[in-house]
Biotite code that builds the C-alpha atoms (Angstrom):
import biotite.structure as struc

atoms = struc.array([
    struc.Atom([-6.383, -14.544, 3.713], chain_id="A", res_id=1, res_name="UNK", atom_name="CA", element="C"),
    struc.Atom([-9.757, -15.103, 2.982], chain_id="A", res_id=2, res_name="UNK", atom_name="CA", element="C"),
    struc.Atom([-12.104, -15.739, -0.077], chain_id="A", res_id=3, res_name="UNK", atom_name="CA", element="C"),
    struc.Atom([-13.496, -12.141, 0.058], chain_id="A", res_id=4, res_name="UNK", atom_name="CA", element="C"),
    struc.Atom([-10.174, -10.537, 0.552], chain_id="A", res_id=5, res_name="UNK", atom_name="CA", element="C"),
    struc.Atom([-8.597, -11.817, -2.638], chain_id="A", res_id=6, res_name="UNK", atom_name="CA", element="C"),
    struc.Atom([-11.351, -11.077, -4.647], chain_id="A", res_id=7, res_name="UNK", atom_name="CA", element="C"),
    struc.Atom([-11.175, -7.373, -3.194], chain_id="A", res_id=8, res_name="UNK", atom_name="CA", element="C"),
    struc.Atom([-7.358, -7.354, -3.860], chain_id="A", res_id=9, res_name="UNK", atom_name="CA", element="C"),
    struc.Atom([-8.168, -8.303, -7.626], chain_id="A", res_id=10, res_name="UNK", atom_name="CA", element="C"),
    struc.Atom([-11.064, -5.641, -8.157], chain_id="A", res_id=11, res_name="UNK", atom_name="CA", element="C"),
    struc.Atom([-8.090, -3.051, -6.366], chain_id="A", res_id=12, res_name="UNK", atom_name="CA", element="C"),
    struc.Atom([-5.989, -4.083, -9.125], chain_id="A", res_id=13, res_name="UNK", atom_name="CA", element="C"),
    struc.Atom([-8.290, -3.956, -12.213], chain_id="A", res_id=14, res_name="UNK", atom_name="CA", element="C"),
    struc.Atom([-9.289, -0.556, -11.293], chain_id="A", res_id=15, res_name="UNK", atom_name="CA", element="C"),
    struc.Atom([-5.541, 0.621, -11.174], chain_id="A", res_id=16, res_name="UNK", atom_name="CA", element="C"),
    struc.Atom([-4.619, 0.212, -7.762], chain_id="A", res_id=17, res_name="UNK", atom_name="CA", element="C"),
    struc.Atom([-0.895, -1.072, -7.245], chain_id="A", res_id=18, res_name="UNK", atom_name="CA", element="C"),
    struc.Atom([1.219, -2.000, -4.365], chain_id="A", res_id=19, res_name="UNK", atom_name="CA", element="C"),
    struc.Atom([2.693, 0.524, -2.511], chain_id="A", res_id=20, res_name="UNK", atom_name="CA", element="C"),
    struc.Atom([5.588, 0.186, 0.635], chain_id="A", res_id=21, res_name="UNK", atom_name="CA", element="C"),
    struc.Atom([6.118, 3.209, 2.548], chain_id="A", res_id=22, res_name="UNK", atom_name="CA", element="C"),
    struc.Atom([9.353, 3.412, 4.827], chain_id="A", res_id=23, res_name="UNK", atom_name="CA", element="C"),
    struc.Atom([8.498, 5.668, 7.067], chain_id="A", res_id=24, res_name="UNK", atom_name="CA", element="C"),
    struc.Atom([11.115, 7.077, 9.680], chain_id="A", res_id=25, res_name="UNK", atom_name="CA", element="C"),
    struc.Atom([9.949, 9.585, 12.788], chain_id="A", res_id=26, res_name="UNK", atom_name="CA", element="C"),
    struc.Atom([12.271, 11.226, 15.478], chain_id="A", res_id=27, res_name="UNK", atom_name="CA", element="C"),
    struc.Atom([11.594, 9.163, 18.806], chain_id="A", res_id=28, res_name="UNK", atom_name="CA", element="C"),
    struc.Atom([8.916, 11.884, 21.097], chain_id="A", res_id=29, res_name="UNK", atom_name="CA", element="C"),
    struc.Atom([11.279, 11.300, 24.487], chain_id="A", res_id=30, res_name="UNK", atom_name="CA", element="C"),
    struc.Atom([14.765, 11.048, 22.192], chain_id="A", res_id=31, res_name="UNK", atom_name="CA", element="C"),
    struc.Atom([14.636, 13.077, 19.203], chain_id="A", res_id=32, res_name="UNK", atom_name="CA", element="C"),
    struc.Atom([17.757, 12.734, 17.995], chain_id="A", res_id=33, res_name="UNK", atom_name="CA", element="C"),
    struc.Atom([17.251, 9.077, 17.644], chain_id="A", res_id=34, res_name="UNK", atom_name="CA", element="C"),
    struc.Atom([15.490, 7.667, 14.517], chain_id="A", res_id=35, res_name="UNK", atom_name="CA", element="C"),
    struc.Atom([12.979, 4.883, 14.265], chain_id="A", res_id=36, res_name="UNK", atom_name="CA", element="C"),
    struc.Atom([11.290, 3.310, 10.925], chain_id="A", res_id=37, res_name="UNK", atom_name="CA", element="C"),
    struc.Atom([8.292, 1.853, 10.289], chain_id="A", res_id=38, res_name="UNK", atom_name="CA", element="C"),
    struc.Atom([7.125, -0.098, 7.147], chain_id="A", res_id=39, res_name="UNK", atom_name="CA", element="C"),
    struc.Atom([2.908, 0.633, 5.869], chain_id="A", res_id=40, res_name="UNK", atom_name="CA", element="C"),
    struc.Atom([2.147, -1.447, 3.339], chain_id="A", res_id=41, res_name="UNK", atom_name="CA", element="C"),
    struc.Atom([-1.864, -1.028, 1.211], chain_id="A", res_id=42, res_name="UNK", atom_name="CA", element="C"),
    struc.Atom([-3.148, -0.936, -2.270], chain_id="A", res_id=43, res_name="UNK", atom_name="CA", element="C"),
    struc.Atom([-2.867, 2.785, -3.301], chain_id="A", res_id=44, res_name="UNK", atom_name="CA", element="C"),
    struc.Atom([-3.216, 4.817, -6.640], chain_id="A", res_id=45, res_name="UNK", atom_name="CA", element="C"),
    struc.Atom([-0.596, 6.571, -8.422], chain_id="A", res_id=46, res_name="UNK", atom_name="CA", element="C"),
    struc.Atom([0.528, 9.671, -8.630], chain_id="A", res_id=47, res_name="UNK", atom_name="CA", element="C"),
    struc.Atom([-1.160, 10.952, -6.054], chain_id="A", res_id=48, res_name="UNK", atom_name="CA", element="C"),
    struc.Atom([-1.459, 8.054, -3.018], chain_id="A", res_id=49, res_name="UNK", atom_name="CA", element="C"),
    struc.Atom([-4.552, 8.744, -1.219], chain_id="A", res_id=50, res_name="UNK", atom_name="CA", element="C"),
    struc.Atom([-3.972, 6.084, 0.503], chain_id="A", res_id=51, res_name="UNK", atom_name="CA", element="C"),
    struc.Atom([-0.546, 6.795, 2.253], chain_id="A", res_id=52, res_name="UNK", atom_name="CA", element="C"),
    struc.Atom([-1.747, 10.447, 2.518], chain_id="A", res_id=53, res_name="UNK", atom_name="CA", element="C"),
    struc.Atom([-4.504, 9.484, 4.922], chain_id="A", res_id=54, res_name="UNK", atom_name="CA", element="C"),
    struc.Atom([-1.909, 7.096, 6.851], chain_id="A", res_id=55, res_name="UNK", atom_name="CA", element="C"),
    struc.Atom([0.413, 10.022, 6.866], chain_id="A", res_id=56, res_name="UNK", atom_name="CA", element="C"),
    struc.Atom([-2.291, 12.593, 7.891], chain_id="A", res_id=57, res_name="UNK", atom_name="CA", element="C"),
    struc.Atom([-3.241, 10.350, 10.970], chain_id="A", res_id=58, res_name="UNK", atom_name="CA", element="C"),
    struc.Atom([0.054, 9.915, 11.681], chain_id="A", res_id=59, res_name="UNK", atom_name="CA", element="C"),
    struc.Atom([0.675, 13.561, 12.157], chain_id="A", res_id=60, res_name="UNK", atom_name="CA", element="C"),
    struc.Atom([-2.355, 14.409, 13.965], chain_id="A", res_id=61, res_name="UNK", atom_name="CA", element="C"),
    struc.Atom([-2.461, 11.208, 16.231], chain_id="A", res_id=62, res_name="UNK", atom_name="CA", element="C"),
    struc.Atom([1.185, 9.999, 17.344], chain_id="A", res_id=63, res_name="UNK", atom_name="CA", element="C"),
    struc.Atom([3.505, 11.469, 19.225], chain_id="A", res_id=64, res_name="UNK", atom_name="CA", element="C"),
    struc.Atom([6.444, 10.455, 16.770], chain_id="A", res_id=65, res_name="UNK", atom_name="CA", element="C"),
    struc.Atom([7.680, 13.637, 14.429], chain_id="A", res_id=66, res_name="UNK", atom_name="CA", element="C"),
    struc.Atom([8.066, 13.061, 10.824], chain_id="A", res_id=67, res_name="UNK", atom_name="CA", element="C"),
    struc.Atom([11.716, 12.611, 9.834], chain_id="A", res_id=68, res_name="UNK", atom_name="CA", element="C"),
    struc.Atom([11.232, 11.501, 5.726], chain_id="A", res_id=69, res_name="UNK", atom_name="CA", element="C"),
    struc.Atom([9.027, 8.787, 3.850], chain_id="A", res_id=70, res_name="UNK", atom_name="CA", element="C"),
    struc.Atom([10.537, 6.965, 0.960], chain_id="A", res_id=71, res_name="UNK", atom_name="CA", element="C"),
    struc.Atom([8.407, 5.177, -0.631], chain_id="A", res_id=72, res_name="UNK", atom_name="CA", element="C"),
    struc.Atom([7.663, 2.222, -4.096], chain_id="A", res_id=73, res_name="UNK", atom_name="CA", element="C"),
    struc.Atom([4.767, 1.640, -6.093], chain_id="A", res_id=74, res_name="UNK", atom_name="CA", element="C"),
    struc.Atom([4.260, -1.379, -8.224], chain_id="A", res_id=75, res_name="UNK", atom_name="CA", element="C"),
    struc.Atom([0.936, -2.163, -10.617], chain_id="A", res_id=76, res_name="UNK", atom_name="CA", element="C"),
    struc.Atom([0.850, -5.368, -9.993], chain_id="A", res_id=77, res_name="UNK", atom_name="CA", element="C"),
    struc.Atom([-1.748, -6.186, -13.296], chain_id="A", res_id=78, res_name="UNK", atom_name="CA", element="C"),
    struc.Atom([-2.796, -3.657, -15.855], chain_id="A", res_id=79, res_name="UNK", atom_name="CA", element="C"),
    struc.Atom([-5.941, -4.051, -18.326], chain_id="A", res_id=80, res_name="UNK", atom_name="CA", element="C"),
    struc.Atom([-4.159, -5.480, -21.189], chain_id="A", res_id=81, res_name="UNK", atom_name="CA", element="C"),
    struc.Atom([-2.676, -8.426, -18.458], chain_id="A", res_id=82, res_name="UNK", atom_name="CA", element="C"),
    struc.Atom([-6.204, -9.470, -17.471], chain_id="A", res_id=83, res_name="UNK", atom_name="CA", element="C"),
    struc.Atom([-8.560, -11.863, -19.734], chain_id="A", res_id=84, res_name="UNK", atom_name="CA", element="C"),
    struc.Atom([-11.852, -14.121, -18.793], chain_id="A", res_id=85, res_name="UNK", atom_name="CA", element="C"),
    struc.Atom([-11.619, -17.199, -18.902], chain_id="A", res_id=86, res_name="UNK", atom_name="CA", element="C"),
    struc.Atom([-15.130, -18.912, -20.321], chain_id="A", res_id=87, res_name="UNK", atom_name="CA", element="C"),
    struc.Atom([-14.210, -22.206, -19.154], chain_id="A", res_id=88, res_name="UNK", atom_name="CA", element="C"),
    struc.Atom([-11.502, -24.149, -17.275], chain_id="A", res_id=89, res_name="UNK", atom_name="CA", element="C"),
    struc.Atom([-10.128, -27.387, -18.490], chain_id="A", res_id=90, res_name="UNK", atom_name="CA", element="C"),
    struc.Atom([-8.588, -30.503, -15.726], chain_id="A", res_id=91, res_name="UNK", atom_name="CA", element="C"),
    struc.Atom([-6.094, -32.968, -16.628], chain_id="A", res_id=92, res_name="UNK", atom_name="CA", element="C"),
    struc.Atom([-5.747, -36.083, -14.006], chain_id="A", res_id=93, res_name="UNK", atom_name="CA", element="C"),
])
């Protein structure tokens, strides 16, 4: 992961973006009574998950895979009153 992508993942976070995992399971298109999952993992907001919505909406209008169920968790993984700046860093060798 790079230099820009952490600093993305941070400005995610301070603006109240958490962690979500979606399980996703689908019906296989030639075998439908067999089941398949798939794990999506992004930064998404609570309660509403644009995020996984979008995933979900291309999901249903691109694959051939119906929708069985999606369980999903959501984690904030730092809140405002978890983040202070520091003014100066001190080393110890």
């Amino acid at each position: 992961m790079g230099h820009a992508a952490d600093h993305r993942e941070i400005d995610l976070q301070l603006r109240g973006y958490g962690l979500t995992t979606a399980e996703i399971t689908y019906r296989m298109p030639d075998t439908p009574s067999l089941l398949q999952t798939y794990v999506w993992q992004a930064y998404d907001l609570a309660p509403h998950f644009p995020e996984l919505e979008k995933f979900l909406d291309f999901w249903r209008r691109t694959l051939d895979g119906p929708l069985h169920s999606v369980r999903y968790a959501h984690q904030r993984l730092i809140g405002p009153s978890e983040w202070r700046n520091l003014s100066g860093v001190w080393r110890l060798q």
